[in-house]
C-alpha positions as CSV (number, residue, x, y, z in Angstrom):
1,X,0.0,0.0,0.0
2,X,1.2,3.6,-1.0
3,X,0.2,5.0,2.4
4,X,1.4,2.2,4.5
5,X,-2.2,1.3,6.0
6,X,-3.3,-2.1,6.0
7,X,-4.7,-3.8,2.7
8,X,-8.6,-4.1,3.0
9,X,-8.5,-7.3,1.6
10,X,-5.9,-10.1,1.9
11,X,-6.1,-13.7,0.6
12,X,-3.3,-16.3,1.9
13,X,-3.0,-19.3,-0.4
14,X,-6.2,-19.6,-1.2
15,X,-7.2,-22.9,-2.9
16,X,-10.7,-24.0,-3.9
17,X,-10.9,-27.3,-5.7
18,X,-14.3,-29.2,-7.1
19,X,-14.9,-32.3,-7.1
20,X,-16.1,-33.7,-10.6
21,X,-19.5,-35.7,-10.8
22,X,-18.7,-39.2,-11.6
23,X,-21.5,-41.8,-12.7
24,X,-22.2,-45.1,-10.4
25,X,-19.7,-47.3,-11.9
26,X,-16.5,-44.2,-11.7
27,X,-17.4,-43.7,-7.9
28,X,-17.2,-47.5,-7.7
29,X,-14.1,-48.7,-9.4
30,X,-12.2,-45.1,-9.4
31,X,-11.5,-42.3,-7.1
32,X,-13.3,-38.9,-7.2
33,X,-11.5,-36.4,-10.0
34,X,-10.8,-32.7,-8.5
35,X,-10.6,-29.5,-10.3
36,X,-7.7,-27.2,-9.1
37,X,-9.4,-24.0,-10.3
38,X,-7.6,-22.1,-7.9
39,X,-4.5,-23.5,-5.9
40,X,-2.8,-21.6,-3.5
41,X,-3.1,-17.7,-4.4
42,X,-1.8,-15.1,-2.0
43,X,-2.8,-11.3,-2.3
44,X,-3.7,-7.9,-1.3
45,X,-5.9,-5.3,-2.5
46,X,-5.4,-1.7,-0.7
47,X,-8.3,1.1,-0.3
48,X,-9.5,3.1,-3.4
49,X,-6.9,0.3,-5.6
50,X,-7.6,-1.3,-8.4
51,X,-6.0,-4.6,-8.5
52,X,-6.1,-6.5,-12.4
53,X,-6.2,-10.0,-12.8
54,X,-5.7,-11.3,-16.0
55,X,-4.6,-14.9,-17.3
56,X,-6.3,-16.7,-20.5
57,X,-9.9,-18.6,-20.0
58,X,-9.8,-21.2,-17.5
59,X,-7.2,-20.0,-15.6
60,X,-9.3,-19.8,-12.4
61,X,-9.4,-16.2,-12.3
62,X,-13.3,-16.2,-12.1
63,X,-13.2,-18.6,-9.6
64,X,-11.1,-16.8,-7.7
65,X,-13.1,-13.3,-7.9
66,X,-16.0,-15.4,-6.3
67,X,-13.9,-17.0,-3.7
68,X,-12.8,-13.8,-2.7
69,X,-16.7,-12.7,-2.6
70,X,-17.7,-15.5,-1.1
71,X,-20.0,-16.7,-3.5
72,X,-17.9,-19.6,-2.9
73,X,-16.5,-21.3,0.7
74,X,-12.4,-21.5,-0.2
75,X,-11.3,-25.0,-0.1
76,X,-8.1,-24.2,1.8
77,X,-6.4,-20.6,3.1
78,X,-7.7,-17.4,4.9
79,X,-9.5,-14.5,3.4
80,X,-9.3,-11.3,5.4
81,X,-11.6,-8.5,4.8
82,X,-10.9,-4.8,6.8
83,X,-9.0,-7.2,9.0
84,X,-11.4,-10.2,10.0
85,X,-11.3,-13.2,9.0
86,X,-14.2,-13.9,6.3
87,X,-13.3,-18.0,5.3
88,X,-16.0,-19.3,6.9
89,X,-18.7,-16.8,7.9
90,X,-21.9,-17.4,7.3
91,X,-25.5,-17.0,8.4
92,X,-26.1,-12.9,9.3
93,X,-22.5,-12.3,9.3
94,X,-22.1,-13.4,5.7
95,X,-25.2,-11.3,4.8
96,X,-23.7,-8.0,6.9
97,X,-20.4,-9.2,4.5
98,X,-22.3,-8.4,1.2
99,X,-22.9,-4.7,2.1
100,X,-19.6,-4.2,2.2
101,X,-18.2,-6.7,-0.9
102,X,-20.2,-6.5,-4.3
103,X,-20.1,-8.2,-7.4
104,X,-20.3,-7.1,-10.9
105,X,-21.2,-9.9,-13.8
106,X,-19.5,-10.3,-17.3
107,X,-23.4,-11.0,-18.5
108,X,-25.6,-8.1,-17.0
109,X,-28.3,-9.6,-18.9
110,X,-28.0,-13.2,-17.5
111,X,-27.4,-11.7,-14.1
112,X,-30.6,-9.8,-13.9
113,X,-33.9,-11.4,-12.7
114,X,-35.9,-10.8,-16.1
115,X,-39.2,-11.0,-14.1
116,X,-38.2,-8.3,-12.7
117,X,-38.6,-4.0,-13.6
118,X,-35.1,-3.1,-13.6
119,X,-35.8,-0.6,-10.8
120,X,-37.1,-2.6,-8.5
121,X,-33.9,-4.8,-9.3
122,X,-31.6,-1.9,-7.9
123,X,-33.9,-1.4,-5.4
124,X,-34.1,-4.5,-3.7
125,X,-30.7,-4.9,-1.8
126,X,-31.8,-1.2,-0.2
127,X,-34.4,-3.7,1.1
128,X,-32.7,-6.5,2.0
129,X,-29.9,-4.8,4.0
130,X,-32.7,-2.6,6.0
131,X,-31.4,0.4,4.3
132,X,-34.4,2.0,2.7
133,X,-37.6,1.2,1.9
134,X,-41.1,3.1,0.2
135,X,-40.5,6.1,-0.6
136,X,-36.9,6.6,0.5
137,X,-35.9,3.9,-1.5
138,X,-38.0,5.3,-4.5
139,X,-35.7,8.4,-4.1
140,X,-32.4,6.0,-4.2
141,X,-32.7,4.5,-6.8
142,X,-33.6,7.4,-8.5
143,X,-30.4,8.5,-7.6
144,X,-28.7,5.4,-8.3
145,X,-30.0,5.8,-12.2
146,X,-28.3,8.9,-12.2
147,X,-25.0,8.0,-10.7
148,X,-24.1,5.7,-13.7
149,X,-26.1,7.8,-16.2
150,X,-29.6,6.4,-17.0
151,X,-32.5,8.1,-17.2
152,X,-34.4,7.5,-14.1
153,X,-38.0,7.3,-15.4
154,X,-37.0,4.1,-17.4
155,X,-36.9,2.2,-14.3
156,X,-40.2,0.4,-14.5
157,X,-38.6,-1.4,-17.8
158,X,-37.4,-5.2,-17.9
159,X,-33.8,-6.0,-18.1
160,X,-34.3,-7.2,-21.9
161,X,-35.5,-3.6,-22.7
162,X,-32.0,-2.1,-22.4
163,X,-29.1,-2.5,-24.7
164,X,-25.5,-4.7,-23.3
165,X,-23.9,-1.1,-22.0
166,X,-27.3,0.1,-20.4
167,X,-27.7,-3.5,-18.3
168,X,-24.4,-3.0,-17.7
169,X,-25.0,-0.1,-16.2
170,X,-28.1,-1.5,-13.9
171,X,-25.4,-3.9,-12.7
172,X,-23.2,-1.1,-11.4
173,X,-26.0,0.7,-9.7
174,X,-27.3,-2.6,-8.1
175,X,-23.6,-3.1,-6.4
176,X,-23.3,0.8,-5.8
177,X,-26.6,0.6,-3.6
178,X,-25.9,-0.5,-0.5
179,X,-22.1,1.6,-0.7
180,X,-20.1,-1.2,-0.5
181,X,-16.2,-1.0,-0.1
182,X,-15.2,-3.7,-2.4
183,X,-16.4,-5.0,-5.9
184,X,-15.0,-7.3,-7.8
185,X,-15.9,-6.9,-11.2
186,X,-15.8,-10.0,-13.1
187,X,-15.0,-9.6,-16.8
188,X,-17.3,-6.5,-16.7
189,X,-16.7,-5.3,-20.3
190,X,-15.5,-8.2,-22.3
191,X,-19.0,-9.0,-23.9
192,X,-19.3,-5.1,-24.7
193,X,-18.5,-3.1,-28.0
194,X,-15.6,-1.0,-27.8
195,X,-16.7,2.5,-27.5
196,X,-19.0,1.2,-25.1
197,X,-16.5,-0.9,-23.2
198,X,-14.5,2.8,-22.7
199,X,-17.7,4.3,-21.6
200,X,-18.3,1.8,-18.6
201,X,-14.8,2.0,-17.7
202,X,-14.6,5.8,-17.0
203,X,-18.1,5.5,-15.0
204,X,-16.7,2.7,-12.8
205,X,-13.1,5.4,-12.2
206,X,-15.4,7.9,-11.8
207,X,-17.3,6.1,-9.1
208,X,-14.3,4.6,-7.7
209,X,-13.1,7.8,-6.8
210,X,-16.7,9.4,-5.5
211,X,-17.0,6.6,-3.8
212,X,-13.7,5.6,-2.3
213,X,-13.8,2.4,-3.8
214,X,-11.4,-0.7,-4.1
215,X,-11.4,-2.9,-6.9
216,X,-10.9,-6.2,-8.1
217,X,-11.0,-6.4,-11.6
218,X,-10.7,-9.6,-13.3
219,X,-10.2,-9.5,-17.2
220,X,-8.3,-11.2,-20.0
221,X,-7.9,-7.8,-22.2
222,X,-4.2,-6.8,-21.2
223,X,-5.1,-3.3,-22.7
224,X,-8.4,-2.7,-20.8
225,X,-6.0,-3.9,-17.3
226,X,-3.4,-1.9,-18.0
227,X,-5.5,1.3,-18.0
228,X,-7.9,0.6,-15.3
229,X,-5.2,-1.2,-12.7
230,X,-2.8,-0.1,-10.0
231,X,-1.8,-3.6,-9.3
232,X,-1.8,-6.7,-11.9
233,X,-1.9,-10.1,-10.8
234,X,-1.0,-13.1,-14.0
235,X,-2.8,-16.0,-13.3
236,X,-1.7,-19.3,-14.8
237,X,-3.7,-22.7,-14.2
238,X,-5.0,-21.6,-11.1
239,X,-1.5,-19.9,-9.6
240,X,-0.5,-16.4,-9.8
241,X,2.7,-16.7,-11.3
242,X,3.6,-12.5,-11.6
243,X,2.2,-9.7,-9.6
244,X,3.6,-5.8,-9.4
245,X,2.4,-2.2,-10.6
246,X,1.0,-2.0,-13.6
247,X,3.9,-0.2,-15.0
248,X,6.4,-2.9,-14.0
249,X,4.3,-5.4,-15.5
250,X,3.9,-4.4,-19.3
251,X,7.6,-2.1,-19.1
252,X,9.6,-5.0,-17.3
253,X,7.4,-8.4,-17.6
254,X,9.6,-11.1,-16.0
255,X,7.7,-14.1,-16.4
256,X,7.8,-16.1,-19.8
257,X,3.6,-16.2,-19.3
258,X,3.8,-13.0,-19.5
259,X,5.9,-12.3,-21.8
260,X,4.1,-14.2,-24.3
261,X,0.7,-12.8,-23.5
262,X,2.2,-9.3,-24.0
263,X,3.7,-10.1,-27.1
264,X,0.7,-11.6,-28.4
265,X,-1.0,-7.9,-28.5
266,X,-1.3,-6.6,-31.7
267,X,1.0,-3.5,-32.6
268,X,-1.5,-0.6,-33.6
269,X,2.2,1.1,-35.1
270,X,3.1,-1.9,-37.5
271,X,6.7,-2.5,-36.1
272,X,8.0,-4.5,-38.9
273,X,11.1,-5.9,-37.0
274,X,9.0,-7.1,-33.5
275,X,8.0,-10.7,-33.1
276,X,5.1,-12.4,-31.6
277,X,5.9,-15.4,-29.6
278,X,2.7,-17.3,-29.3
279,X,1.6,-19.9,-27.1
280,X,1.7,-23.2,-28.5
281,X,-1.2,-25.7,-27.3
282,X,-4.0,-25.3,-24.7
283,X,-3.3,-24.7,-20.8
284,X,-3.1,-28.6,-19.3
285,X,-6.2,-29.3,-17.7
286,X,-6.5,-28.0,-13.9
287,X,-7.7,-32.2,-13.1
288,X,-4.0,-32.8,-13.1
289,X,-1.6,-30.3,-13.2
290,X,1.8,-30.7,-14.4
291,X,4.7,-31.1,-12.1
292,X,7.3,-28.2,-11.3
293,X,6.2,-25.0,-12.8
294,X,2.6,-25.3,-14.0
295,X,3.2,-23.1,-17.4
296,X,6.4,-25.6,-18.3
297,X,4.6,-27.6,-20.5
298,X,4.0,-24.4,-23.2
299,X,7.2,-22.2,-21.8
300,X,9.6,-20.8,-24.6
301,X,12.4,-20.2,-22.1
302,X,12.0,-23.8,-20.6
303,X,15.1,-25.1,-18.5
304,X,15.8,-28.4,-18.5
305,X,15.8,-30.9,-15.4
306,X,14.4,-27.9,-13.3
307,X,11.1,-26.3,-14.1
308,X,9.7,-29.7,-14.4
309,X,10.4,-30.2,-11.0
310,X,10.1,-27.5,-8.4
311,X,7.2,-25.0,-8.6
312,X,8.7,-22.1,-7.7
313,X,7.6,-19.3,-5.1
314,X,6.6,-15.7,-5.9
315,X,9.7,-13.7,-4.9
316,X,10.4,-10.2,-5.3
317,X,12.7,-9.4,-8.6
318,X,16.1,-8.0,-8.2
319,X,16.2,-4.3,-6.7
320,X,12.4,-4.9,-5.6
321,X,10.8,-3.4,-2.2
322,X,10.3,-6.7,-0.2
323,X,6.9,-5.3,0.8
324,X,3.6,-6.9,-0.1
325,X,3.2,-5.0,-3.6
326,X,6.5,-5.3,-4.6
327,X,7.6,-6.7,-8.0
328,X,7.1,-10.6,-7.3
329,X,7.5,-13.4,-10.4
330,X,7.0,-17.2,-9.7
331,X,10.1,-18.5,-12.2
332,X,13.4,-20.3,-12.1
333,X,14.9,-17.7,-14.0
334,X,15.3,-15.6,-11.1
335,X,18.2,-18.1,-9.7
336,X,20.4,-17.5,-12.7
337,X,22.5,-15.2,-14.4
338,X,20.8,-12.5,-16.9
339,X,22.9,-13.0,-19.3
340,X,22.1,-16.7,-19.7
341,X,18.8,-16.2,-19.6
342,X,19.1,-13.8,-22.7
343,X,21.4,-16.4,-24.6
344,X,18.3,-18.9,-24.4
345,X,15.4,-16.3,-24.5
346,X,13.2,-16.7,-28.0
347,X,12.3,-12.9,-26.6
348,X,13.8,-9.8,-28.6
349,X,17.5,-9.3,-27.2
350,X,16.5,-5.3,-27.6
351,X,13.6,-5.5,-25.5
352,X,15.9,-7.5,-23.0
353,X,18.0,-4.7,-22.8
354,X,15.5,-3.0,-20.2
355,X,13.1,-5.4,-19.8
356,X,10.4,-3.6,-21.8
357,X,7.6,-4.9,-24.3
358,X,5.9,-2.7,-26.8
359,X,2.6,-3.8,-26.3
360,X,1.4,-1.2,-29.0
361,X,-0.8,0.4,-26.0
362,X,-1.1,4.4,-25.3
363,X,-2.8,5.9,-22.7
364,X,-4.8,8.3,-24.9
C-alpha cells in the first residue's frame, strides 16, 4: 500500500478445488477427480486500488473473484476482509459481509432477474440490508439511475429492454446501492462493444473515486487492465505466477507467461522488425496439473531438469521493495544469471536490454 495502511482485503494461499460428478460405476471402481481452479493464491488489494487480474480462459481467475466474494467457501487458506477473518462466515455475518463486498457480472443480462422491472432490481438490496424502503428507496434509486447515467423514469422497464452497456450499467447501480467498499468486477466489459467498453470504464473510475472504492478487476484484455489497474496479478492454471504495478508489469514483464501474452497484442504502429511469440497448445487441464512450474509444459524459455520439478515461489525481482506490492514473479529464472537467460530467451534481445515490451498500447 502507498500509504502504509493495511490492505482491506488479503487472501493467503487460497485454494478451492471441485470435485467432478462421476456416474455409479466411476465412484465405484475409481477415485473422485478434483478441479484445481484455484491452488494456492496469496494477495492484497489496498483502499481506493484497483487490483487487475488477468490470465487466459480457465485459468481460475473467475473462480477466484467469487472466492474472494464468497459466492464460494475456499477450499483451503484465509481471506481477510478490513482485518477479520471472512473464510467461513456465514448466516447474518455473511449477509452484513455483502454490504460491504459486491459483485459485478460479465453478462448483466444473465445476471438480472428478467421477471423483474429493472428498478425494483436496484432497489431490492436497499431492502434486503434494511437500508431504505417506500419512498426513500423510490428516491435512491432514482439517484442510483443517475449515478451511472440512465435516465431514471425508465426504471419500470425489464432487463431485456435495455441495450449490453445500459444492463451493464443496472449492474453497477445494483452493487453501488448498499455503498459497499469492495467490488470485484468480473469480466465486466469483455461482452461489450468498444466504444461502449470505454464508456463503462470511465463510470466505474469515476465512481471509484466518488465513492472511495477498491477494486478487483478480473479481465483477460491486457489493454483494458493496463488502463484501469494499479496492481496486476497473471494468473496461470490456477497460480499467480507474476504480480507488481501495472507499469512494472507491461515495461519489465519477467515471467515467460507473461511475456508471451504481451507479445501476443497486436501493434497498432506496424513494427516491422518485433515478433510475436505465441503460445503453443491449450493450458493442461486443472484435473491434473503438471509437475514443477505449471506453465512448463508451453514455456519458450523452458530449462531443462528444473522447471519440471520445483514449482517455484513468488519472490520479489532484483532491486524490488520486499513489501507486499513489490515486483514478485514465480520463475526459475530468477536463480540464474541474466545474461544466460538472454542467450536462451526466443524474446527480442532489444527488448531484453530493459526489460520492456511494446505492447502497442497508449494511454490516450
Amino acid at each position: 500500500m502507498t500509504d502504509g495502511s493495511d490492505p482491506l482485503l488479503v487472501a493467503e494461499d487460497v485454494k478451492k478445488h471441485f470435485t467432478v460428478e462421476q456416474g455409479m460405476l466411476d465412484r465405484l471402481f475409481s477415485d473422485s477427480e478434483v478441479v484445481h481452479a484455484v491452488d494456492g493464491v496469496s494477495l492484497e488489494v489496498a483502499t481506493e486500488e484497483t487490483l487487475g487480474v488477468v490470465g487466459e480462459s480457465g485459468c481460475g481467475k473467475s473462480t477466484l473473484g467469487r472466492t474472494l466474494a464468497r459466492l464460494h467457501d475456499p477450499t483451503e487458506g484465509v481471506i481477510r476482509f478490513d482485518g477479520e477473518d471472512i473464510s467461513s462466515l456465514s448466516g447474518a455475518r455473511l449477509k452484513e459481509l455483502r454490504k460491504d463486498v459486491q459483485m459485478i457480472f460479465q453478462d448483466p443480462l444473465s445476471s438480472l432477474n428478467p421477471r423483474k422491472a429493472v428498478g425494483e432490481i436496484v432497489g431490492k438490496p436497499l431492502e434486503v440490508h434494511d437500508i431504505a424502503t417506500g419512498e426513500e428507496k423510490t428516491a435512491r434509486v432514482r439517484e442510483l439511475f443517475e449515478e451511472v447515467g440512465l435516465n431514471p423514469d425508465t426504471r419500470h422497464r425489464y432487463p431485456h429492454e435495455f441495450s449490453g452497456g445500459q444492463r451493464q450499467r443496472i449492474g453497477i447501480a445494483r452493487a453501488l446501492a448498499v455503498e459497499p467498499k469492495l467490488i470485484i468486477a468480473d469480466e465486466p466489459v469483455s461482452a461489450l462493444d468498444v466504444s461502449v467498453q470505454a464508456q463503462i470504464i470511465n463510470l466505474m473510475k469515476r465512481l471509484q473515486a466518488e465513492y472511495q472504492l477498491s477494486y478487483v478487476f478480473i479481465a483477460h484484455d491486457l489493454s483494458v487492465v493496463k488502463h484501469v489497474s494499479d496492481r496486476v496479478a497473471v494468473m496461470y492454471l490456477g497460480e499467480v505466477v507474476e504480480t507488481g504495478p501495472t507499469d512494472d508489469i507491461f515495461e519489465r514483464p519477467e515471467h515467460p507467461y507473461t511475456r508471451s501474452l504481451l507479445h501476443a497484442i497486436p501493434s497498432v504502429e506496424g513494427e516491422t522488425g518485433r515478433r510475436e511469440i505465441l503460445l503453443e497448445g491449450n493450458p493442461p487441464s486443472p484435473i491434473d496439473p503438471p509437475t514443477g512450474c505449471r506453465f512448463h509444459t508451453r514455456c519458450p524459455e523452458y530449462i531443462d531438469g528444473e522447471c519440471a520439478k520445483v514449482d517455484p515461489e513468488l519472490t520479489a525481482v532484483d532491486g524490488a521493495d520486499t513489501s507486499a506490492p513489490a515486483h514478485r514473479v514465480a520463475c526459475h529464472w530468477l536463480e540464474h544469471d541474466s545474461s544466460e537467460r538472454a542467450a536462451q530467451s526466443p524474446f527480442d534481445r532489444d527488448e531484453r536490454g530493459d526489460g520492456a515490451v511494446d505492447t502497442g498500447l497508449t494511454d490516450d
